[in-house]
N, C-alpha and C positions, 0 to 999 in steps of 0.2 A: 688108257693111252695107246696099248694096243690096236684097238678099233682106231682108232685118230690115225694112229700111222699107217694103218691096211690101206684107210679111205683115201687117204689123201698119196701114197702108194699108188695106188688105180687110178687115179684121177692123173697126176702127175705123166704116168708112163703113157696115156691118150695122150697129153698135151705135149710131150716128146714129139712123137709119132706125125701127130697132125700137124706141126711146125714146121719138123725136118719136111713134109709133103710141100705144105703150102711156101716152104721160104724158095726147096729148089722153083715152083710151079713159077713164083713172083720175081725169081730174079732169072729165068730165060724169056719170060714173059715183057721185062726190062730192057734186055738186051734188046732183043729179036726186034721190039716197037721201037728202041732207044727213046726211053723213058727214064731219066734219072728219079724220078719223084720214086715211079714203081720201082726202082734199085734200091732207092731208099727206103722201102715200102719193105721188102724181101730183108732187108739186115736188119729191122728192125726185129721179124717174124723169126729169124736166123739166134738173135740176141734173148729171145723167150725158152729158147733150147737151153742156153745156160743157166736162164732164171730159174727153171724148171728143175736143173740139177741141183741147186741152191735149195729148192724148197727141200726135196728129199734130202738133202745133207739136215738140211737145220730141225726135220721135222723129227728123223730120227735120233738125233740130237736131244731133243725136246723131251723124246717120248723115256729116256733114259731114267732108272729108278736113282730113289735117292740116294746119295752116299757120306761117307764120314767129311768129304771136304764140300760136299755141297748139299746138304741136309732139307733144303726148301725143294731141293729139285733143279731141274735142267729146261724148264719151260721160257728161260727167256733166249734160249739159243734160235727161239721162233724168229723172237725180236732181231737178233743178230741177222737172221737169213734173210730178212725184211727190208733189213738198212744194207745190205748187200744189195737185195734186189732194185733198190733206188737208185744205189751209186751208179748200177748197172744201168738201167732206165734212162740217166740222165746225160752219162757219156754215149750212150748212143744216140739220145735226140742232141745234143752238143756236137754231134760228127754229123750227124745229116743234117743241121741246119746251116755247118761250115761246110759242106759242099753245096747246098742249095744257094747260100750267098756268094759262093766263087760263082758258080756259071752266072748270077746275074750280073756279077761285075763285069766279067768276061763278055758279057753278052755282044757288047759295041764290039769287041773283035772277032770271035767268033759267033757267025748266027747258029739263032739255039735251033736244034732238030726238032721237030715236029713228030709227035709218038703215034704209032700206029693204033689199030684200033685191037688188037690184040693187050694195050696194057688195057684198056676200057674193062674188059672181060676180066683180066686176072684180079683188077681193082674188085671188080663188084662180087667175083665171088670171094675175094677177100674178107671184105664186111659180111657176107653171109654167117662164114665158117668162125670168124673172129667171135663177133657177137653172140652165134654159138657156145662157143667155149666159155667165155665171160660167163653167162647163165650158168652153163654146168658147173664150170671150177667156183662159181659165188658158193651154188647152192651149196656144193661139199662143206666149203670154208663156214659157212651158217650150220651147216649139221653137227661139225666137231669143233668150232668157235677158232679158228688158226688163222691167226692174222698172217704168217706166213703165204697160207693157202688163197687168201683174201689177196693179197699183194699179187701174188700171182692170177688171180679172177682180175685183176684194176690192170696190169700189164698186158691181157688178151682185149680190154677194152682201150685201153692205149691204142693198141694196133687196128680196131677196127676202126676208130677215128682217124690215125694216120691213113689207113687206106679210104676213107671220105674224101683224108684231102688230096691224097694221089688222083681219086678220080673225078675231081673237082677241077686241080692243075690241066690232068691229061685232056679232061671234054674243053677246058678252054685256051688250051693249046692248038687243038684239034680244032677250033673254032676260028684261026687265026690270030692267039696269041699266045707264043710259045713261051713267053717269062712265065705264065702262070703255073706252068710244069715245077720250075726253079723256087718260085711263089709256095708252092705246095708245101714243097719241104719244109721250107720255115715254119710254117704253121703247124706241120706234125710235128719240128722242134718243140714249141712253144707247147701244143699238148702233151708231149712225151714229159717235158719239163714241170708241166701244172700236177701229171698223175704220178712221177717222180717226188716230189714237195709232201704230197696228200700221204704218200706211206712210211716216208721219212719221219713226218710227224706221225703218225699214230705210232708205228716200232720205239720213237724215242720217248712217247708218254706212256708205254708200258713198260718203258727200260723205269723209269724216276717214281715209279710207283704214284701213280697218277690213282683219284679215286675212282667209283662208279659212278655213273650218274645219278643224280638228286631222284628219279624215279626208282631205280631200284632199290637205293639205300634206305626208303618211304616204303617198298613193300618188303624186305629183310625186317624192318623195324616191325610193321603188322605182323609178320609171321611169329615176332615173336612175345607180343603182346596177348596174341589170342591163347596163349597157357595161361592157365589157372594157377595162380599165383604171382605171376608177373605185376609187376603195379605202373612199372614205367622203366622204360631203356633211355637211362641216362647219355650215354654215348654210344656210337658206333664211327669206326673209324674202318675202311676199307681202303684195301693197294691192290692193284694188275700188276702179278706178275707173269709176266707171259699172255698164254691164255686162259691164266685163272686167277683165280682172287681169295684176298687172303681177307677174314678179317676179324677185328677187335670189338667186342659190344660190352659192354656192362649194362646189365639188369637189375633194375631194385627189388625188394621182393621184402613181406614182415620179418622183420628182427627178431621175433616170436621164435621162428620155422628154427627144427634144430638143422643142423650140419647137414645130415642123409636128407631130409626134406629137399633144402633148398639145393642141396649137390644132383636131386635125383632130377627134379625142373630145369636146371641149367641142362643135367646132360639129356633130359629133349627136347631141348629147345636147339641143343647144338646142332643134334642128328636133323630134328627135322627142317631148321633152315640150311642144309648141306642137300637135304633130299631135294628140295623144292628150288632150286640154285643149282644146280648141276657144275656150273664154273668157281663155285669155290671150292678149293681144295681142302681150306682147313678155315675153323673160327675157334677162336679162343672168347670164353665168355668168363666174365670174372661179376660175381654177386657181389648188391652192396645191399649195405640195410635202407629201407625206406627213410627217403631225405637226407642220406649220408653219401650221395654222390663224393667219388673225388675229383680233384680238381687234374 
């Protein structure tokens, strides 16, 4: 866990860094063109600076050993940081799509400003640097499995698509219709709100101990068939917690085999599906006699 929290440590203090750059860059870039959409654009970029503190609270959180009051661990404090970063995500596209919808109401009384061609530029290298980020903060989040880190990878893709639609608004404002500026916002609402949804649910199906997928649970099961003595794994039952996994197998094995035998098979069969699994943290495997599965 150590490594997990270094990675995601470094990764994290870039995406500070390149935020605080790009939000002041996007909101004088705002101003200056009077561009609401690119205003919109910059707090959103502004609001990733907090998400980012979120992750390093939750991640060192995570990485905490076990203790007398919490004996499984601290791994679902991920989840907590996750379901933070959604609430966050989604009150900010809920604020910029109630300003996008004022100035169009307002529009018939006051005409909308036309944005210069300075937000154009700030848009596009928006999505450059955005989409950027998304890759690198994925990749980390794929390296150490942190849905945390992941939620924070989906929040830089967030933003690179809000700034699509800032610069979508701005060129057809610039084209002689300035509601599409107003237009824009809404629409990075409506994406801020889809990639808000998307980590809400995943952090809450690692909160309720959701299982693994039907594919991995298919190669856990082979891994531990191919020992010698196994005849058949009756059950296995798997939970996410956090970003590991915990789980339950029972293995059948001759009723023959004394005690040491069959204790010696389970315990590598434990080891080796932990080695080959990286995200489980712990399996409890409990033998039964051939054809005495329990129920």
């Amino acid at each position: 866990m150590e490594q997990t929290s270094g990675l995601a440590l470094r990764v994290s203090r870039v995406t500070i860094a390149v935020n605080l750059i790009l939000s002041v860059l996007k909101l004088l870039a705002g101003l200056i063109a009077h561009s609401g959409a690119m205003v919109s654009d910059a707090l959103h970029s502004a609001s990733d600076v907090f998400s980012t503190v979120v992750v390093i609270i939750g991640m060192r959180a995570a990485s905490k050993a076990s203790d007398r009051e919490h004996p499984y661990g601290h791994e679902r404090m991920e989840c907590v940081a996750a379901i933070v970063l959604a609430v966050t995500l989604l009150i900010t596209g809920l604020l910029i799509g109630w300003q996008g919808l004022r100035k169009i109401v307002s529009s018939g009384e006051t005409p909308l400003a036309v944005p210069g061609a300075l937000a154009l530029g700030a848009a596009v290298l928006s999505i450059l640097v955005k989409e950027g980020m998304y890759h690198y903060t994925r990749a980390a989040a794929r390296a150490v499995n942190s849905s945390a880190l992941m939620a924070d990878a989906w929040h830089h893709r967030s933003d690179a698509l809000s700034s699509i639609g800032a610069l979508i608004g701005i060129g057809g404002a610039r084209l002689g219709l300035p509601v599409l500026d107003p237009v824009a916002s809404l629409v990075i609402c409506l994406m801020i709100g889809k990639a808000a949804y998307d980590i809400f649910r995943d952090a809450v199906n690692k909160m309720v101990d959701q299982s693994v997928d039907a594919a991995t649970e298919e190669r856990i099961r082979a891994c531990a068939l191919q020992h010698a003595g196994v005849e058949n794994v009756d059950q296995i039952l798997t939970r996410r917690f956090g970003s590991r996994v915990y789980i339950e197998m029972e293995i059948a094995m001759n009723g023959d085999m004394t005690l040491s035998q069959s204790h010696a098979i389970a315990e590598q069969v434990h080891a080796d599906v932990e080695q080959a699994f990286p995200a489980v943290k712990h399996i409890m495997i409990h033998v039964n006699p051939t054809g005495e599965a329990r129920e």
